[in-house]
PASE-200928 format. One line per 4 residues: their letters; for each residue x, y, z of C-alpha. Coordinates in steps of 0.25 Angstrom, whole numbers, plus 5000, padded with zeros to 4 digits. Layout:
REM PASE-200928
A = X Y Z; ...
REM end
This chain:
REM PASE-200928
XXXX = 5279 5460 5522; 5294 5456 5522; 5300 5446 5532; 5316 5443 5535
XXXX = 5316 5427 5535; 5325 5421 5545; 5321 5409 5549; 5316 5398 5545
XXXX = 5303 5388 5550; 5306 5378 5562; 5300 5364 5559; 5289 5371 5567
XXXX = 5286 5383 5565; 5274 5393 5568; 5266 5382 5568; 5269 5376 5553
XXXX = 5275 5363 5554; 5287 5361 5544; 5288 5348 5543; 5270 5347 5540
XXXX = 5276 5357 5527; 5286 5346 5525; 5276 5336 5524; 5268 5344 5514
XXXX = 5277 5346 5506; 5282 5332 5504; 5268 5325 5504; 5265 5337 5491
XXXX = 5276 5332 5483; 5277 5319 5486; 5263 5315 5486; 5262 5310 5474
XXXX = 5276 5300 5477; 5286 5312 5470; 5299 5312 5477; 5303 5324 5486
XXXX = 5307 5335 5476; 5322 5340 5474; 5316 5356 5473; 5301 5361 5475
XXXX = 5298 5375 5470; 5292 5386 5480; 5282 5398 5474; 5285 5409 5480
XXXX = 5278 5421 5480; 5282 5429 5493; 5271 5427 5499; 5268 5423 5514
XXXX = 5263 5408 5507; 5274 5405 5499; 5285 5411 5510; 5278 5403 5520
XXXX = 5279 5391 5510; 5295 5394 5508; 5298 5392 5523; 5292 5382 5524
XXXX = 5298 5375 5514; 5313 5381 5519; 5310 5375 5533; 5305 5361 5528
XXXX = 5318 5360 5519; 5328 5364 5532; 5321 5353 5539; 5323 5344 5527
XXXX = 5337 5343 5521; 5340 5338 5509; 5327 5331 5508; 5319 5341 5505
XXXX = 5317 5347 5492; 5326 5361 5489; 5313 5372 5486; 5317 5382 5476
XXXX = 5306 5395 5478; 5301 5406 5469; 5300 5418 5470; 5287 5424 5460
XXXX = 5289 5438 5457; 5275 5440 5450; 5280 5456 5444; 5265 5457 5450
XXXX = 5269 5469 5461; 5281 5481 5459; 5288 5473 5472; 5286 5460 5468
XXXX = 5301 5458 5462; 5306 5466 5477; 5298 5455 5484; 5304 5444 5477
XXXX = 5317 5446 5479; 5314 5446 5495; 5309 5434 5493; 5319 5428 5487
XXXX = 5329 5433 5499; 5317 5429 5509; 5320 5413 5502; 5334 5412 5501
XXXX = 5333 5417 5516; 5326 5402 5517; 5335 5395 5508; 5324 5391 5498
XXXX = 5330 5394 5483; 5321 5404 5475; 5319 5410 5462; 5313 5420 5457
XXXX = 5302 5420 5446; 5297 5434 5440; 5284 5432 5432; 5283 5436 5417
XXXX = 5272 5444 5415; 5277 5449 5401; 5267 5440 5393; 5254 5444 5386
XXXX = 5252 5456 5396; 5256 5462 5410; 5251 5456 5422; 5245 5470 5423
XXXX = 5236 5467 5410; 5232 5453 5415; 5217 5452 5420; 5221 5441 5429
XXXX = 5235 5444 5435; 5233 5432 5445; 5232 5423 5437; 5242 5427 5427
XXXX = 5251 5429 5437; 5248 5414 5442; 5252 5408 5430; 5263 5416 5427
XXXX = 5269 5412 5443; 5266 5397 5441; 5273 5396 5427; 5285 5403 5434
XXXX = 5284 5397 5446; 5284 5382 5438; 5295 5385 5426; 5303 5388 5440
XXXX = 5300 5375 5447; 5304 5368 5433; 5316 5375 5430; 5321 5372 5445
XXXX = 5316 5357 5445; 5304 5360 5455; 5292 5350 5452; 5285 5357 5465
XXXX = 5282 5370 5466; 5278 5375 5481; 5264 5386 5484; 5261 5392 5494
XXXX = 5246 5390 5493; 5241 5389 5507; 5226 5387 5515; 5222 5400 5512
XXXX = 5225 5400 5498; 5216 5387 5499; 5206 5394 5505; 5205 5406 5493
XXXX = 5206 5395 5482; 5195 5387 5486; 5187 5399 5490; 5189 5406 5475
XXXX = 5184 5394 5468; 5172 5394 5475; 5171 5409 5472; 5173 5407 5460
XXXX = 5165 5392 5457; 5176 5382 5457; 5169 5373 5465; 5171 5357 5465
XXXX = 5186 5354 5464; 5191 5368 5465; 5188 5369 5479; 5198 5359 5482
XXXX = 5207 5372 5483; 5222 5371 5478; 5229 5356 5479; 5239 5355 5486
XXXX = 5248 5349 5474; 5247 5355 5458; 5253 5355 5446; 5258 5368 5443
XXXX = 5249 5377 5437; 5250 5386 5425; 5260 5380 5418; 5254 5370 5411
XXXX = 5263 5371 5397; 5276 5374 5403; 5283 5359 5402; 5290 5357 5416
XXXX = 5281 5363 5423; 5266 5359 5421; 5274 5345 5418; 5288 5340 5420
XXXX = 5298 5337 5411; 5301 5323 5417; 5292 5314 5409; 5282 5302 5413
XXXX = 5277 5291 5405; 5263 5286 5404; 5263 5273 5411; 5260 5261 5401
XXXX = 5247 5258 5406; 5243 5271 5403; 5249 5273 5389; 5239 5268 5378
XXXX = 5246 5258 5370; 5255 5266 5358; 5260 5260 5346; 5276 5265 5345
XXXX = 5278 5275 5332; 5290 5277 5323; 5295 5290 5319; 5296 5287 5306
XXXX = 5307 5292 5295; 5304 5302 5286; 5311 5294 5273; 5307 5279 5271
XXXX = 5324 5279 5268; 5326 5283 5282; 5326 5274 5292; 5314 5273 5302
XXXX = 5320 5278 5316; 5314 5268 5328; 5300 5265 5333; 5297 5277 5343
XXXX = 5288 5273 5355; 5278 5284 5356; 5276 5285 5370; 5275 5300 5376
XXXX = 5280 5303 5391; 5270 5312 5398; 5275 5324 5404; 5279 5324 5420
XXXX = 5271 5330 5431; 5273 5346 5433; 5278 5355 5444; 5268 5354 5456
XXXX = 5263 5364 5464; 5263 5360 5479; 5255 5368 5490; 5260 5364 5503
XXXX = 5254 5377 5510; 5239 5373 5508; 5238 5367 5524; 5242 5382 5529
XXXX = 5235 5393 5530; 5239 5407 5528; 5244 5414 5541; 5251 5398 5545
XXXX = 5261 5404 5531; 5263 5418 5539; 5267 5412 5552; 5275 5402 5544
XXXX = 5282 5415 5536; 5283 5424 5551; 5288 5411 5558; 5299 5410 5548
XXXX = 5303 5424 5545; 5298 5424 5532; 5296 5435 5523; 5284 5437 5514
XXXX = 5277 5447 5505; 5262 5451 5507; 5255 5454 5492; 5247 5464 5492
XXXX = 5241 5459 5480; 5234 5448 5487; 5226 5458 5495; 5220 5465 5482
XXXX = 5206 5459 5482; 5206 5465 5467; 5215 5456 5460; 5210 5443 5464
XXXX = 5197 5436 5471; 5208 5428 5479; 5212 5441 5486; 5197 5445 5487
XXXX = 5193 5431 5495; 5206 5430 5503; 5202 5439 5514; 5188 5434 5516
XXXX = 5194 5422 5519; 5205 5428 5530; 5195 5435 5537; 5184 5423 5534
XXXX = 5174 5433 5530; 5166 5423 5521; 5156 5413 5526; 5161 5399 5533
XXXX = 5161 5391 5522; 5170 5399 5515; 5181 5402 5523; 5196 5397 5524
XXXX = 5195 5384 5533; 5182 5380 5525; 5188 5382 5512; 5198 5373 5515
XXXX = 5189 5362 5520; 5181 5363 5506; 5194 5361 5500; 5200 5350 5509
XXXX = 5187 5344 5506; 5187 5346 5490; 5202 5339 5490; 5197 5328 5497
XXXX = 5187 5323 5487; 5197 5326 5477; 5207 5319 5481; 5198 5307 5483
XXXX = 5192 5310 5470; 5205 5310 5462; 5208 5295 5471; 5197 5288 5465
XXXX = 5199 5296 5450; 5214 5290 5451; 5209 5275 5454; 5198 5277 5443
XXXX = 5210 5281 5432; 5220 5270 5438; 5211 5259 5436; 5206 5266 5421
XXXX = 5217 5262 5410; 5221 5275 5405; 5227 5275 5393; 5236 5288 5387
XXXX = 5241 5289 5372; 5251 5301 5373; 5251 5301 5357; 5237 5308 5357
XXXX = 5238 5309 5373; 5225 5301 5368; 5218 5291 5382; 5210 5279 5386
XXXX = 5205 5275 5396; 5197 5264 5401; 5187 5265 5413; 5180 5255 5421
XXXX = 5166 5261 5424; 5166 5253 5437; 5177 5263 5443; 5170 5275 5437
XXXX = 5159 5270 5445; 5166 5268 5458; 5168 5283 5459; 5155 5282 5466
XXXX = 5150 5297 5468; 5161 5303 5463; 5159 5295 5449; 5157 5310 5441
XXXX = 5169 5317 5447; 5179 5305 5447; 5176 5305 5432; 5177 5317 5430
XXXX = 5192 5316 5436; 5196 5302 5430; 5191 5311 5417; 5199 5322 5419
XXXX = 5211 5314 5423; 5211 5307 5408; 5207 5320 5402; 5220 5326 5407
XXXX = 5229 5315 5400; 5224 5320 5387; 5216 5335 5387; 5223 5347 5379
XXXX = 5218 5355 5389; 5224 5359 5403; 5212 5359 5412; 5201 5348 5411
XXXX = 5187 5354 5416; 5179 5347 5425; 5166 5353 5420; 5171 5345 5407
XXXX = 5172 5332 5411; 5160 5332 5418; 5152 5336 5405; 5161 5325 5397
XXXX = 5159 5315 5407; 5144 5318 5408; 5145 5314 5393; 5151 5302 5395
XXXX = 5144 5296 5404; 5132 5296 5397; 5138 5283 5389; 5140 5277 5400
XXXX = 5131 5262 5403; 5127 5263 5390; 5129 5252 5379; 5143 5246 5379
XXXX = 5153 5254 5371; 5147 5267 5375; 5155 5278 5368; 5155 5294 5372
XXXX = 5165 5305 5367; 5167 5318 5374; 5175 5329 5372; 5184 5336 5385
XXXX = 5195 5343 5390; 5199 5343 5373; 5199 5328 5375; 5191 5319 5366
XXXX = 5183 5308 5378; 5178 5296 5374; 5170 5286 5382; 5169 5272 5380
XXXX = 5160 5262 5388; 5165 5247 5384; 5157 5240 5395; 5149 5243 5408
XXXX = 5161 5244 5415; 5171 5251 5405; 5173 5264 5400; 5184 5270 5389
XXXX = 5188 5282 5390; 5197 5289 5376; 5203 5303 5377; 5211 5312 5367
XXXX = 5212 5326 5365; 5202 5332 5355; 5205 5332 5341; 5208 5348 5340
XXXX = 5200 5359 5333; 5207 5368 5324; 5207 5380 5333; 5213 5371 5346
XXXX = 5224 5364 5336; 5229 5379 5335; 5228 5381 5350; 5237 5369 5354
XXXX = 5249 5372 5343; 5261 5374 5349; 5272 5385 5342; 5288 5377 5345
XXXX = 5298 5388 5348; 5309 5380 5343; 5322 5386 5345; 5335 5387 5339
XXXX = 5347 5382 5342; 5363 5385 5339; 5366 5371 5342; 5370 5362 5329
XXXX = 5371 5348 5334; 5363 5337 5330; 5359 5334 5344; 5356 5348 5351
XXXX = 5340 5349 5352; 5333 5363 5356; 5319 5360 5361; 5307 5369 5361
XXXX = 5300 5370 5374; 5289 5360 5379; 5274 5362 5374; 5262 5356 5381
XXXX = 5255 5355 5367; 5240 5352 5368; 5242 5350 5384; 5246 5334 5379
XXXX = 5259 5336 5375; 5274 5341 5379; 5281 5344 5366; 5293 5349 5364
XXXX = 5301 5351 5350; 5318 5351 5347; 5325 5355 5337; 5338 5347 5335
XXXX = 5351 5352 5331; 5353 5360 5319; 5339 5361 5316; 5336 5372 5326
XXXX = 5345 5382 5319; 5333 5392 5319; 5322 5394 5326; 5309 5387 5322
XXXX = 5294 5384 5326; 5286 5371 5327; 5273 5369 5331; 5266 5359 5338
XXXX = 5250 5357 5334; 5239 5346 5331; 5241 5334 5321; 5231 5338 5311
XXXX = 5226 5330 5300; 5233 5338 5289; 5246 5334 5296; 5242 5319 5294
XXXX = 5240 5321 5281; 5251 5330 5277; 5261 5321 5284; 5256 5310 5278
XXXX = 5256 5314 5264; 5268 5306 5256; 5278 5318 5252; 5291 5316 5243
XXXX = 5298 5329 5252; 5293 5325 5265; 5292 5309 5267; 5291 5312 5281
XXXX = 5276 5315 5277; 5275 5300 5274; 5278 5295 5289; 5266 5298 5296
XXXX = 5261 5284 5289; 5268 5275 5299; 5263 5283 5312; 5251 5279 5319
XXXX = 5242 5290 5325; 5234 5292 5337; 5220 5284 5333; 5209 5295 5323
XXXX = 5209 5310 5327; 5216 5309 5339; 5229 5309 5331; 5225 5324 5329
XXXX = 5228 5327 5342; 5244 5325 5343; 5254 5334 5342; 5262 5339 5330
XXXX = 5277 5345 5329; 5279 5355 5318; 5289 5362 5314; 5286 5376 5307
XXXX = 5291 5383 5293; 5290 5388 5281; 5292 5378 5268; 5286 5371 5256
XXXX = 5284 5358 5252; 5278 5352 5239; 5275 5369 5237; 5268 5369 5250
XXXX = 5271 5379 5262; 5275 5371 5275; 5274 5377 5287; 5277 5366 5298
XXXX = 5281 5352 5296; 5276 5342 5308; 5290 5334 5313; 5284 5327 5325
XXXX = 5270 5322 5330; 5277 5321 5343; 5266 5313 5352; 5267 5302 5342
XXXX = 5280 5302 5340; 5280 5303 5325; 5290 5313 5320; 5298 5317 5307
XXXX = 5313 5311 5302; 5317 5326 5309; 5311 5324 5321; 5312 5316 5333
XXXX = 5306 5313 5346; 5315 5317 5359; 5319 5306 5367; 5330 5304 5378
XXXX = 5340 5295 5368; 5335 5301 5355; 5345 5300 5343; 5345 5312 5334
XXXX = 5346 5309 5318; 5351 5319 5310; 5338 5323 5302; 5332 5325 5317
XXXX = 5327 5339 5317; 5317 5341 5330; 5315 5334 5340; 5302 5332 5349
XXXX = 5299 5331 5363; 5284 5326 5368; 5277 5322 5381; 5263 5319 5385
XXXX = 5259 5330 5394; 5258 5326 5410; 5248 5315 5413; 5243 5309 5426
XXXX = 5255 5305 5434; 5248 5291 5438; 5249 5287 5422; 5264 5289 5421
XXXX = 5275 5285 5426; 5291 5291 5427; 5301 5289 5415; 5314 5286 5414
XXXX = 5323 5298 5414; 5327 5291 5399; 5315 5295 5394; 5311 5309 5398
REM end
């Protein structure tokens, strides 16, 4: 279905007040005290949720002025149907008929296989229009990205996970406030680029390293503070359409003149059990209890013990001291039992939240499971009201969890990542594309692009001047014992070997579980082949005479070769604090 727009909504119109959108909108991205945005990102898909969710948000920004942020929409073209390209192009004339800026993104489905190959085209297809949909916010400056995900949509989400046995937290339905998903390793997106620091009593005291010169004739550069920024919050997704239901968005859409496109494919009972469910629940078919306005209630109901869950797990960690080592992105924390009992009836799920909120801080991995932390908490609780100086280790989340009690009323918790298999250290290396460049100045730096290496670390790697001639590959991996000792080993070619001697490492194993810079090629040394030679242990901010650490005022020496750039992943927002523009 095609519709000339002509007009737009009164503050009032077909029964949808403009100004309660207004309201929605501002309590969503000011809620957690962030300033009204300059731009905010619309999904677009043609459809009747996300047109309805473009007029809206022309008419709010007609009654607002200057104000109000400037929204930039875009347009998916999913390749998914012959017309879908024709129909993109409609809706881009259908927004610049509203005065909203638009853009159109065009999926790639040239990967492994075809979209016609993949079992699972939804969920392919999700992915790939989230990673558009958040490069695209990045690239225009957009931290907030608009959905149209309304009641209904609710309805079908909580009713799929009780179909398919995500009960407990999942029936709380969709929030109306989420990091964008699917993007979790592209930096910009999943985090920002304006950085945060850890707030000092949260940083676990660090003594300050030198990056020591590779000669004893040179002279040692200054002492280097080895403290990490964290990487900033990511792009936000914001659903300011849960409170309405479906036909409210078509009299919105027929109110204003609005076009939209129906997609067949959403009637195809055969490619999804969405499509299969949603007409049971518009012609309420199925028994009481599980139609639409129940549904809803069940998830209203779910957020609500949620949210006052997540209140008493946020005064539980504010009066624990939490401690964070970036080096290792190693934690302490110290708990008085007495809060841990003042949950009351909810003491086994408020742990296992406080648990999963420390966990995050320090896991390689990107989800935590619940199921878990209940078997790791099990675990550690059976130390507890024992003998004084109780002692339990666990294993989690690839997080190495050790429980101490030091009296009845105190427990310490330590965390760190896993020391690594042989088979994970292969999984987690990191191949550098580091590209050349024609510029010959001293001062000219082409960078790789940001890794997530390890899900702990941001890293990324220059080259400076002269040195990027050619193109050439690095690697980012474990440390590994055999690094120790080769670095270590005094060398009549290679005294760098000898500068390790002055550092000081993370305590025991845990030091195996940092990050390395390599650079890869093919030489000898003493008659041995060389294949890579490490330049930077980046995290501890121990680096060769030809590398150096990126900072805001750095002064390149002439020996300086590469150049590195690290931050601690994002961590909970109520540890850090802004930085100085200086500093980023």
């Amino acid at each position: 279905m095609f519709r000339a727009t002509r007009r737009l909504l009164s503050p009032q119109s077909a029964g949808v007040d403009v100004v309660e959108f207004k309201r929605i909108l501002e309590h969503a991205w000011q809620g957690q005290g962030a300033s009204t945005p300059a731009r905010v990102g619309i999904a677009i898909s043609g459809g009747v949720d996300s047109m309805a969710l473009v007029t809206l948000c022309a008419a709010a920004r007609k009654t607002s002025g200057a104000q109000w942020p400037t929204f930039t929409a875009f347009v998916v073209d999913h390749k998914l149907r012959d017309n879908s390209t024709d129909e993109a192009h409609k809706v881009l004339a259908n927004l610049a008929s509203l005065n909203i800026d638009s853009q159109l993104l065009t999926l790639d489905w040239t990967g492994p296989r075809h979209a016609d190959g993949i079992a699972n085209v939804e969920s392919a297809a999700r992915r790939l229009r989230y990673q558009a949909l958040g490069k695209a916010c990045r690239d225009a400056g957009a931290r907030h990205l608009l959905v149209g995900h309304h009641a209904d949509d609710q309805a079908e989400s909580v009713l799929l996970r009780i179909v398919s046995g995500r009960l407990g937290a999942g029936l709380a339905g969709m929030r109306s406030r989420a990091l964008i998903p699917e993007c979790e390793e592209m930096y910009g997106v999943s985090c920002s680029d304006m950085s945060q620091r850890l707030k000092h009593n949260h940083l676990a005291p660090i003594t300050e390293q030198k990056n020591v010169a590779a000669s004893s004739e040179l002279t040692e550069p200054p002492a280097q503070p080895v403290r990490l920024l964290t990487a900033g919050d990511g792009i936000r997704v914001l659903r300011p359409l849960l409170s309405y239901n479906k036909q409210q968005l078509i009299d919105i859409c027929i109110s204003a003149n609005t076009a939209w496109f129906e997609d067949q494919t959403n009637a195809d009972q055969t490619l999804a059990l969405r499509n299969t469910i949603r007409p049971l629940l518009v012609t309420e078919a199925l028994p009481l209890a599980l139609r639409r306005s129940r549904l809803l209630t069940l998830a209203r109901n779910v957020r609500t013990r949620q949210e006052n869950m997540l209140q008493k797990t946020r005064q539980l960690f504010d009066r624990a001291n939490v401690r964070l080592d970036p080096r290792a992105g190693s934690l302490t924390c110290t708990l008085s039992l007495v809060d841990v009992a003042n949950l009351g009836d909810d003491f086994s799920d408020g742990l296992i939240l406080f648990l999963r909120k420390m966990l995050n801080l320090v896991t390689p991995q990107k989800m935590v499971d619940r199921a878990a932390i209940y078997s790791a908490l099990s675990n550690l609780l059976s130390f507890a009201h024992t003998s004084a100086e109780a002692f339990c280790q666990v294993s989690v989340a690839g997080v190495t969890l050790a429980a101490r009690e030091t009296s009845a009323s105190t427990a310490v918790f330590t965390m760190h990542r896993q020391i690594p298999s042989s088979i994970s250290k292969g999984s987690t290396d990191v191949l550098l594309n580091l590209p050349s460049s024609t510029e010959s100045s001293g001062t000219i730096v082409t960078w790789s692009s940001w890794h997530l290496w390890d899900n702990r670390y941001w890293i990324s790697v220059g080259r400076v001047g002269a040195s990027a001639s050619a193109e050439q590959y690095g690697t980012l991996r474990f440390f590994t014992p055999a690094d120790m000792t080769k670095l270590r080993r005094p060398s009549p070619d290679s005294p760098s070997r000898n500068s390790l001697c002055r550092v000081e490492f993370p305590l025991s194993d845990v030091r195996y579980t940092i990050p390395v810079i390599c650079i890869q090629h093919a030489e000898t040394l003493d008659g041995t082949a060389v294949n890579e030679t490490i330049i930077a242990m980046p995290s501890i901010g121990w680096s060769c005479n030809t590398c150096q650490r990126w900072t805001c005022d750095i002064q390149l020496t002439e020996s300086t070769e590469w150049v590195y750039d690290i931050k601690y992943k994002y961590v909970d927002a109520s540890l850090t604090e802004a930085v100085d523009d200086h500093e980023n």
